[in-house]
N, C-alpha and C positions, 0 to 999 in steps of 0.2 A: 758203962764201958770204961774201962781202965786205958788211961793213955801215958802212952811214950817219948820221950825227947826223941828228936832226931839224933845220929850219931853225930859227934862233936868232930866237925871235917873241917882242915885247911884249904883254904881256897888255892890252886896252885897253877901251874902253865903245864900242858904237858912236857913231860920228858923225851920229847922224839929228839932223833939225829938232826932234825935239820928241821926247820920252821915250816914247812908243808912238802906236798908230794908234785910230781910233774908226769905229763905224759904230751908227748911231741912239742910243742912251742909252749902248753900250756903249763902257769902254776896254778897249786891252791896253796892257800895259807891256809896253815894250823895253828896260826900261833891265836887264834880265837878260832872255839869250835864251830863245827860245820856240819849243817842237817841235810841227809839224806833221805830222800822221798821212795816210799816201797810203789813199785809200780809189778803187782803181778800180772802177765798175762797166760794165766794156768785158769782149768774151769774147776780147779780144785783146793786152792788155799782157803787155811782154815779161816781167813779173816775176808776175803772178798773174791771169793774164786770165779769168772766167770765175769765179774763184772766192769773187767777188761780185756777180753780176749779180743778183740777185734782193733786194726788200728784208727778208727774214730774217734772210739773211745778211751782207748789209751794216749791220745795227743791230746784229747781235751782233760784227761785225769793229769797227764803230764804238765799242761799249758796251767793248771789249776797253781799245783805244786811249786809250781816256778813263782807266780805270783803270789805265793804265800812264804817265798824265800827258801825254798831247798835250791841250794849247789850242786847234789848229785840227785839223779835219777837213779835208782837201782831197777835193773828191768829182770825178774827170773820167771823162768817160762819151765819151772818143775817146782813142784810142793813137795818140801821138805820137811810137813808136819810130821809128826808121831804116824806111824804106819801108813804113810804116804805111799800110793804105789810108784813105781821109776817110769821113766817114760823114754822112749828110743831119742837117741842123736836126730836122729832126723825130721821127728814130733818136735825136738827143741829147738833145734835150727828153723822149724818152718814156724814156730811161735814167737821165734825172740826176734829174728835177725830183719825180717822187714820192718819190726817196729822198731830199733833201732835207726835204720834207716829213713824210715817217714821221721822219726822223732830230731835224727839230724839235721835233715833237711830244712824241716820246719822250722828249727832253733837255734840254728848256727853253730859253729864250732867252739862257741865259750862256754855251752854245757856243758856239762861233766856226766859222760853216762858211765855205770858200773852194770856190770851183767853177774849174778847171781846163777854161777853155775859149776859145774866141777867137772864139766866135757870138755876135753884140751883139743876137739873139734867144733863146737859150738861155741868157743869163747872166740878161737881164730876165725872165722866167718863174723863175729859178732864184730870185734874189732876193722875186720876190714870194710865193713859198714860203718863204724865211725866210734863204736865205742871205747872210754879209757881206762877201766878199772876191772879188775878180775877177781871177785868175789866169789870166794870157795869156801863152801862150808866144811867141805873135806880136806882142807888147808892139803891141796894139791897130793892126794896120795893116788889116787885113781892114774892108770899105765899110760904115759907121755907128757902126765898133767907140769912132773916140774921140767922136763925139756922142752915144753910148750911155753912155758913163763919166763924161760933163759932165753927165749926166743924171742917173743914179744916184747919183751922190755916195759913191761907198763906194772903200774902200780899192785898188789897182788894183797888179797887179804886172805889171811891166814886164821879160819877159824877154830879153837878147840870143839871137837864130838869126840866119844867114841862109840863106834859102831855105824851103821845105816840107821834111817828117819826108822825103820822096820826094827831094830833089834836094839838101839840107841838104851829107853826107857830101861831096858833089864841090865845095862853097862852103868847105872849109875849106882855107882858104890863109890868111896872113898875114905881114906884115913884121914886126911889134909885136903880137903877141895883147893883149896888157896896152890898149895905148892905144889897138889900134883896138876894143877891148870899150868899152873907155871912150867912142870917139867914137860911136861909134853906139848906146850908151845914154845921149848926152846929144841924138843926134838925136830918140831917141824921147820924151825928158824934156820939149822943146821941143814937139816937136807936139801931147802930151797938154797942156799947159800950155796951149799960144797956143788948145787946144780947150775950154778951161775949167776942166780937173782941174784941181782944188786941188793947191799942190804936198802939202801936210799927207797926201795919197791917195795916196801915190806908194809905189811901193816897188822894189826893183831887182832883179835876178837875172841874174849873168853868164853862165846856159844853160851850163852843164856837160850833155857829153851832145848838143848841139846844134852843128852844124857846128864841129869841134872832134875833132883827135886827141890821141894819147897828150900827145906833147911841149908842144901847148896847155895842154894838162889840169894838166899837172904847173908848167908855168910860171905858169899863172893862179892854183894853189892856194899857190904858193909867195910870191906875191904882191897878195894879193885886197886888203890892204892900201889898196891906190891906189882903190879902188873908193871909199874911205871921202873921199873930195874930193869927189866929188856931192851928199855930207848930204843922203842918203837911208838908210832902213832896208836891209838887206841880206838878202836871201832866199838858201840854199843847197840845194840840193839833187843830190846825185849817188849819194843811194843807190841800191842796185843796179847802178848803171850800166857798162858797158862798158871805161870807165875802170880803175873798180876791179877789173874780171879780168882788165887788162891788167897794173897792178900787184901781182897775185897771179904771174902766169906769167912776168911776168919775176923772180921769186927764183930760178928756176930748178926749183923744187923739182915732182914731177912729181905731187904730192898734186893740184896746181893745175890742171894740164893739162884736167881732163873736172871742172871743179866746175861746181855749179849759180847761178845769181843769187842766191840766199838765204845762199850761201857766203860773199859781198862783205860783210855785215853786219859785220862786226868790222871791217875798213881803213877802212868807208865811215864808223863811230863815230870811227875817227881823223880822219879826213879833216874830218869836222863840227867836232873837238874845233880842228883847226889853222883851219879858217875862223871858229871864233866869239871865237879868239886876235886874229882879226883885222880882228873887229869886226860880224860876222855877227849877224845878231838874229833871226831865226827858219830853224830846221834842217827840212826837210823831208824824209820819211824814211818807208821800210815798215816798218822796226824800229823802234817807241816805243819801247820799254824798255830797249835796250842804247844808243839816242840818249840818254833821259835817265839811267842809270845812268852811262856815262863822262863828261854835264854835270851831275853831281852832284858828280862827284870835282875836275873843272874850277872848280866856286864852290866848294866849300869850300879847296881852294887857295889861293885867289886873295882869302879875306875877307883 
């Protein structure tokens, strides 16, 4: 097996507007990145569906996460795999917003919860349950979603897709993955803007996993760099993802062939470790503890 150097990266600080985000009394500092723990409670995601749908057990998946050092909780109650079917407002509201609420309850108001959703009526019942981050993978195009977000005032992440989880895969074409990521995360920077989000609320995400193959994937991570010109924070995520078993099976090596999603945990640690080289400020991720075990070794390097 023929091996590769790593890309030759600068170690750097992100380039955001301001050294973290806030939502009512609270701050978070980004001036050192910050891991977010995936909490689905859907009986359909491709990486653990089902195996928090109840709030039991997503207090104890949560209470887990916590003591393995995630700052955010990300809660989404709809799978947005590849040909994912949609699910009504009111199947999401009845999956996300009482765990929210048990999960506040229980934890007090220095968690950081994010809801993982693109219903500009499920995110406002989620927040008035207690949640403070508004994760949209449709970087708020869906009708009310950005006069919902001018409204709430809370932190809002902005992911690149094009198309739905259902027709996504056939949208991945490109000349430039790099700048056209770029152009059309400054289309949506704009629209949030001219809608009233503060830019301070902003965050970005280049949708790894979203209309995007292999060759995308590897060009966008080898250069997520550019991203750092919108000074904005940067979101990452591609744990588990497809991506990452496609970088297992291509070594060759035939271990790889029939592994499971939870197998991806180790490349998808590096994978985080080269996008927070490059400015990333919060890792999004199923694995809390191997995220922050390999960005532990990453800052003490780097003091």
């Amino acid at each position: 097996m023929q091996l590769h150097c790593l890309p030759n990266i600068k170690i750097k600080a992100p380039l955001s507007t301001k050294p973290g985000i806030a939502s009512g009394y609270k701050q978070l500092d980004l001036s050192q990145p910050q891991v977010m723990g995936i909490l689905n409670v859907t009986p359909d995601s491709f990486s653990d569906g089902g195996q928090f749908n109840n709030i039991e057990s997503a207090i104890r998946h949560c209470e887990r996460m916590i003591q393995e050092g995630a700052t955010i909780i990300d809660i989404g109650g709809e799978s947005t795999r590849p040909n994912a079917s949609p699910v009504s407002e009111e199947e999401e509201c009845a999956r996300v917003v009482p765990v929210v609420a048990a999960i506040r309850e229980r934890f007090g108001d220095k968690l950081w919860l994010s809801i993982d959703t693109s219903s500009p009526t499920v995110i406002e019942q989620a927040v008035h349950a207690g949640a403070d981050i508004w994760n949209d993978v449709r970087a708020l195009t869906r009708e009310g979603a950005l006069e919902m977000a001018a409204k709430l005032d809370i932190p809002v992440v902005l992911m690149h897709m094009r198309g739905e989880p259902t027709t996504m895969n056939a949208k991945a074409h490109y000349q430039d993955v790099i700048s056209e990521v770029l152009a059309e995360l400054k289309v949506r920077i704009e629209a949030a803007q001219q809608a009233g989000v503060k830019a301070h609320n902003l965050i970005i995400d280049p949708g790894f996993g979203f209309a995007k193959e292999y060759e995308h994937h590897k060009r966008l991570l080898n250069h997520m760099s550019q991203l750092n010109q919108l000074q904005l924070p940067i979101l990452f995520g591609v744990s588990r993802k497809r991506f990452l078993g496609q970088v297992l099976t291509h070594t060759g090596l035939g271990i790889f062939d029939d592994h499971m999603a939870t197998d991806r945990d180790g490349v998808g640690m590096v994978a985080a470790l080269l996008a927070v080289q490059q400015g990333a400020s919060i890792i999004r991720t199923h694995n809390v503890r191997l995220s922050v075990e390999g960005l532990a070794l990453w800052q003490q390097l780097s003091q």
